[in-house]
C-alpha positions in Angstrom: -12.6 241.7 -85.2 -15.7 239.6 -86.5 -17.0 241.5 -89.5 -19.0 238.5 -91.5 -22.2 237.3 -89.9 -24.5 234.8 -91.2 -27.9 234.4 -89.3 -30.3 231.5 -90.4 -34.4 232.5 -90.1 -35.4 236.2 -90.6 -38.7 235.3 -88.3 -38.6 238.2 -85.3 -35.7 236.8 -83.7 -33.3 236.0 -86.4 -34.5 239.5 -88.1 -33.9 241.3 -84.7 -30.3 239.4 -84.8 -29.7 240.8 -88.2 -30.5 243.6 -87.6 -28.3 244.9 -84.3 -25.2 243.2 -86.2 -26.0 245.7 -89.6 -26.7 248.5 -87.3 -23.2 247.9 -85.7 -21.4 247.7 -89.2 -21.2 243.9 -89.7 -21.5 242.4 -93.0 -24.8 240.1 -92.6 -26.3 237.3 -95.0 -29.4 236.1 -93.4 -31.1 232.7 -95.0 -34.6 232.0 -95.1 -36.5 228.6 -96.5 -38.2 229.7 -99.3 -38.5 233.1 -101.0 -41.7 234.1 -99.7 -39.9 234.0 -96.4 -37.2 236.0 -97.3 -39.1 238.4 -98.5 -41.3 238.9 -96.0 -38.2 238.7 -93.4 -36.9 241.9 -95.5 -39.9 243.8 -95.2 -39.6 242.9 -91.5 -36.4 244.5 -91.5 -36.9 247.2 -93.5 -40.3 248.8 -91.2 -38.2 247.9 -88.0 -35.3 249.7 -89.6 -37.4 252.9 -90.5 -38.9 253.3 -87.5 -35.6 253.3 -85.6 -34.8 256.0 -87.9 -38.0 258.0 -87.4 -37.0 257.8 -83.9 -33.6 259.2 -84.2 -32.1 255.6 -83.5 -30.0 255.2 -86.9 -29.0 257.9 -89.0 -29.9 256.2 -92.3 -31.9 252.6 -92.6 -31.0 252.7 -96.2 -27.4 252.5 -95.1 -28.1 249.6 -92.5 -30.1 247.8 -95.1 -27.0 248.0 -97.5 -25.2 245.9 -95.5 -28.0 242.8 -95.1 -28.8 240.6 -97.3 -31.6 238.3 -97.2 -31.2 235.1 -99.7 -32.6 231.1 -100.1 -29.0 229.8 -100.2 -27.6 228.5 -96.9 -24.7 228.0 -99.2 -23.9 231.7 -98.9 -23.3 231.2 -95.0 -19.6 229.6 -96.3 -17.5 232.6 -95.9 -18.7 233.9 -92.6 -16.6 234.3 -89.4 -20.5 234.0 -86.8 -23.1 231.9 -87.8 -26.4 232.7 -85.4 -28.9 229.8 -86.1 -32.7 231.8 -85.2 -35.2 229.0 -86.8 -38.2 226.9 -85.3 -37.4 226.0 -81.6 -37.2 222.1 -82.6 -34.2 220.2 -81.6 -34.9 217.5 -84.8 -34.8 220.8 -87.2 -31.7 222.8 -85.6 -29.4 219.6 -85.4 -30.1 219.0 -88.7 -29.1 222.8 -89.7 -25.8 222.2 -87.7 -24.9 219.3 -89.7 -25.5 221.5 -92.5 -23.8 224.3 -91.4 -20.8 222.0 -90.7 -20.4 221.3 -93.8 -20.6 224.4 -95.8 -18.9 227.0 -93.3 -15.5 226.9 -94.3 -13.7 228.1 -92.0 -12.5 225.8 -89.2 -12.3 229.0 -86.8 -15.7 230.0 -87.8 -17.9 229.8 -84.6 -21.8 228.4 -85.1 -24.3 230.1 -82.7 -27.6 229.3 -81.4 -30.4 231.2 -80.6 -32.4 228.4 -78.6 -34.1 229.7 -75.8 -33.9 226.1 -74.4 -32.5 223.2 -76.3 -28.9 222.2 -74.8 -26.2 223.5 -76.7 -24.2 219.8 -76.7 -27.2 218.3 -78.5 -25.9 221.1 -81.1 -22.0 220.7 -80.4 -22.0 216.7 -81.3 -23.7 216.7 -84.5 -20.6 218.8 -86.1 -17.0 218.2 -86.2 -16.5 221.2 -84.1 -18.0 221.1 -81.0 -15.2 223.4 -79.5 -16.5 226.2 -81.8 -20.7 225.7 -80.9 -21.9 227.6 -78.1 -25.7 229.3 -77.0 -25.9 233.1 -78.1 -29.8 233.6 -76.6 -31.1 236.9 -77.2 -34.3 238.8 -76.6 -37.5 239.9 -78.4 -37.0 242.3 -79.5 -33.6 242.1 -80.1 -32.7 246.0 -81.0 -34.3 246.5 -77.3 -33.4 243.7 -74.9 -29.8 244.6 -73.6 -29.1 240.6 -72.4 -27.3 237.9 -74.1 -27.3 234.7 -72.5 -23.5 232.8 -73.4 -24.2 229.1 -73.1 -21.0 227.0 -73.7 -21.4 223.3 -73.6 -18.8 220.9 -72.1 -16.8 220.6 -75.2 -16.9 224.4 -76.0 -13.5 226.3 -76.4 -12.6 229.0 -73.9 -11.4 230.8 -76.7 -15.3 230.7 -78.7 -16.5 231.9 -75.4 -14.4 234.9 -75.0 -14.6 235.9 -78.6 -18.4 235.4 -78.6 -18.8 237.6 -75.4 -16.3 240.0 -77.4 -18.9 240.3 -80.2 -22.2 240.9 -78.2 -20.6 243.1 -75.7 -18.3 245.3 -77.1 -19.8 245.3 -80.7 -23.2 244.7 -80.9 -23.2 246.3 -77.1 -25.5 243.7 -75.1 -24.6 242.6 -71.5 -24.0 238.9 -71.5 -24.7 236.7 -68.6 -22.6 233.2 -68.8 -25.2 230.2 -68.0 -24.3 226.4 -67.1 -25.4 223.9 -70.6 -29.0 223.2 -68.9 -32.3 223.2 -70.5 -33.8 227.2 -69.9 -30.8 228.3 -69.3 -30.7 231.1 -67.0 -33.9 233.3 -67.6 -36.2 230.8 -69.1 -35.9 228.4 -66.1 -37.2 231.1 -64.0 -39.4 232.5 -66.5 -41.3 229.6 -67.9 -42.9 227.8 -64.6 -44.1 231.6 -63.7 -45.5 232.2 -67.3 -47.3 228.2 -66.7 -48.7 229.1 -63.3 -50.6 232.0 -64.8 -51.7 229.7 -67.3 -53.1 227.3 -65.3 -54.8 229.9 -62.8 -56.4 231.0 -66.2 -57.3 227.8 -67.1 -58.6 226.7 -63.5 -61.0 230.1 -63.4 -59.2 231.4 -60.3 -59.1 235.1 -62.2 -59.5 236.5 -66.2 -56.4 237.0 -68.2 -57.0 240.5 -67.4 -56.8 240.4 -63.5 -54.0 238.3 -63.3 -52.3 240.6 -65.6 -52.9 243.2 -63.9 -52.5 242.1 -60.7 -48.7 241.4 -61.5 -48.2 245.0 -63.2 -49.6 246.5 -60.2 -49.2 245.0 -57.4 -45.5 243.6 -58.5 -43.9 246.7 -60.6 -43.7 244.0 -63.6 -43.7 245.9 -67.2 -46.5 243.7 -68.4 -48.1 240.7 -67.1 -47.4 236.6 -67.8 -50.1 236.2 -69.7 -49.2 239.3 -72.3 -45.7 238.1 -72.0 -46.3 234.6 -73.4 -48.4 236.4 -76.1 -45.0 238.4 -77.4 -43.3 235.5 -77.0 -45.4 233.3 -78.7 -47.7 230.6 -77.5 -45.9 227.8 -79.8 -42.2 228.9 -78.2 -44.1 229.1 -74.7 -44.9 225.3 -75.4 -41.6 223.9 -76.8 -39.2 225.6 -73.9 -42.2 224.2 -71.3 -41.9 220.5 -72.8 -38.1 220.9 -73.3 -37.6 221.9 -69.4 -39.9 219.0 -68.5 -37.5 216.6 -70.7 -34.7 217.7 -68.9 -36.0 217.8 -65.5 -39.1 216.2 -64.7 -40.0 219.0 -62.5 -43.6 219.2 -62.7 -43.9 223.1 -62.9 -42.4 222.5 -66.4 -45.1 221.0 -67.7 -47.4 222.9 -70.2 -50.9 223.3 -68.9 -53.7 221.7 -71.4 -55.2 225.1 -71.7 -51.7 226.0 -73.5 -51.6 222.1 -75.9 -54.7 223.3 -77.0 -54.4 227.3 -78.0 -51.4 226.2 -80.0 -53.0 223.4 -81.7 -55.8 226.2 -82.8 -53.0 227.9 -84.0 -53.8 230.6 -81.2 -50.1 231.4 -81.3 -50.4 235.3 -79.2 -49.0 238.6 -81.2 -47.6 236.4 -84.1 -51.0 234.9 -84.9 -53.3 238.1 -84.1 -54.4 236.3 -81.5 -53.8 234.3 -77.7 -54.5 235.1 -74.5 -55.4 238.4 -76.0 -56.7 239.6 -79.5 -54.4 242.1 -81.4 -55.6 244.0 -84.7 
């Protein structure tokens, strides 16, 4: 059984990641950029940690947070059996990490994860020596709460990395996993995204407030919160990058990220993450 994860970024996904592989007894080293980062990626983990425990989720955070540790070093990833890459959703950045990470994981059964929400995972695959052994692992925010893992194998991944990969987030870190075809979106984001833009631009075109349409999607659909709040969780910047990597792909113009959204991003408007999107958060 996998028992040595490495996760690379400590932002909310990769913290999330670490943190339902520690809560499920794995050995975890997660890497951040700088030190700054790091730290505050283990504060991160240490609230979200203590408030499972206030709420009866995990018996001891202190226990879980004995099996993380958060360093600089991407070095350390060499002995680890998983490798979840959770950075910036930029294809120039996470190819460059895989070439990295081919070259320091050491072992040539090791498989190398991503946590892209969009990118194809054969842009990934090709940059290594392994392709066989790279596959899409896409989880949810937040992670300790969102049952779904989304398996993304590309052409050249093994059946064996598949299996063993569904093995891990199913019967050990105990998500559901859907299997999705190598295509930009994947599964959920290809349905989610052009429904997320759409509200966007009937925002943007004054057709109804951010609060209406909201609202009108929570109560007239049975949806747990609206597009517009969604895209704020999610973060305006990711909103953007899986819009214009959908677009690349398919040239569908649904895909296509509304003005209204270029622009928020560019303010740095970035939703919860930034205090402030579609909606202002203390």
């Amino acid at each position: 059984m996998t028992e040595k994860i490495g996760v690379v970024g400590c932002g909310l996904m990769g913290a999330g990641v670490a943190e339902v592989c520690a809560r499920a007894g794995l050995d975890v080293v997660v890497v951040e950029s700088t030190e700054g980062a790091a730290q505050a990626g283990l504060s991160r983990l240490r609230k979200s940690l203590e408030r499972a425990e206030s709420r009866g989720k995990i018996v001891s955070s202190s226990e879980v947070l004995g099996r993380l540790a958060v360093v600089t070093d991407l070095g350390a990833l060499a002995d680890r059996e998983v490798v979840i890459e959770a950075i910036i959703e930029e294809e120039t950045a996470k190819t460059e990490l895989f070439r990295r990470l081919d070259a320091i994981v050491v072992s040539s059964s090791a498989i190398l994860a991503s946590n892209t929400s969009s990118i194809p995972i054969m842009k990934l695959g090709v940059v290594t020596s392994r392709p066989e052994n790279v596959i899409g692992m896409h989880f949810f925010n937040p992670v300790p709460v969102l049952k779904l893992v989304e398996l993304v194998p590309s052409l050249l991944t093994s059946t064996e990395t598949t299996e063993r990969t569904r093995a891990l987030a199913e019967d050990v870190l105990g998500k559901q996993a859907i299997n999705c075809q190598d295509r930009a979106g994947f599964v959920v984001n290809a349905l989610l995204v052009p429904f997320v833009l759409s509200a966007i631009r009937m925002l943007e075109s004054g057709f109804a407030t951010a609060e209406d349409i909201d609202k009108g999607l929570v109560l007239g659909a049975a949806h747990p919160q609206g597009p517009l709040a969604l895209a704020d969780l999610i973060g305006l910047d990711t909103t953007k990058a899986v819009a214009e990597s959908l677009y690349d792909e398919f040239k569908e113009p649904l895909y296509a990220a509304p003005p209204l959204l270029a622009r928020m991003v560019d303010a740095g408007l970035l939703g919860r993450k930034s205090g402030r999107g579609f909606y202002t958060y203390a």
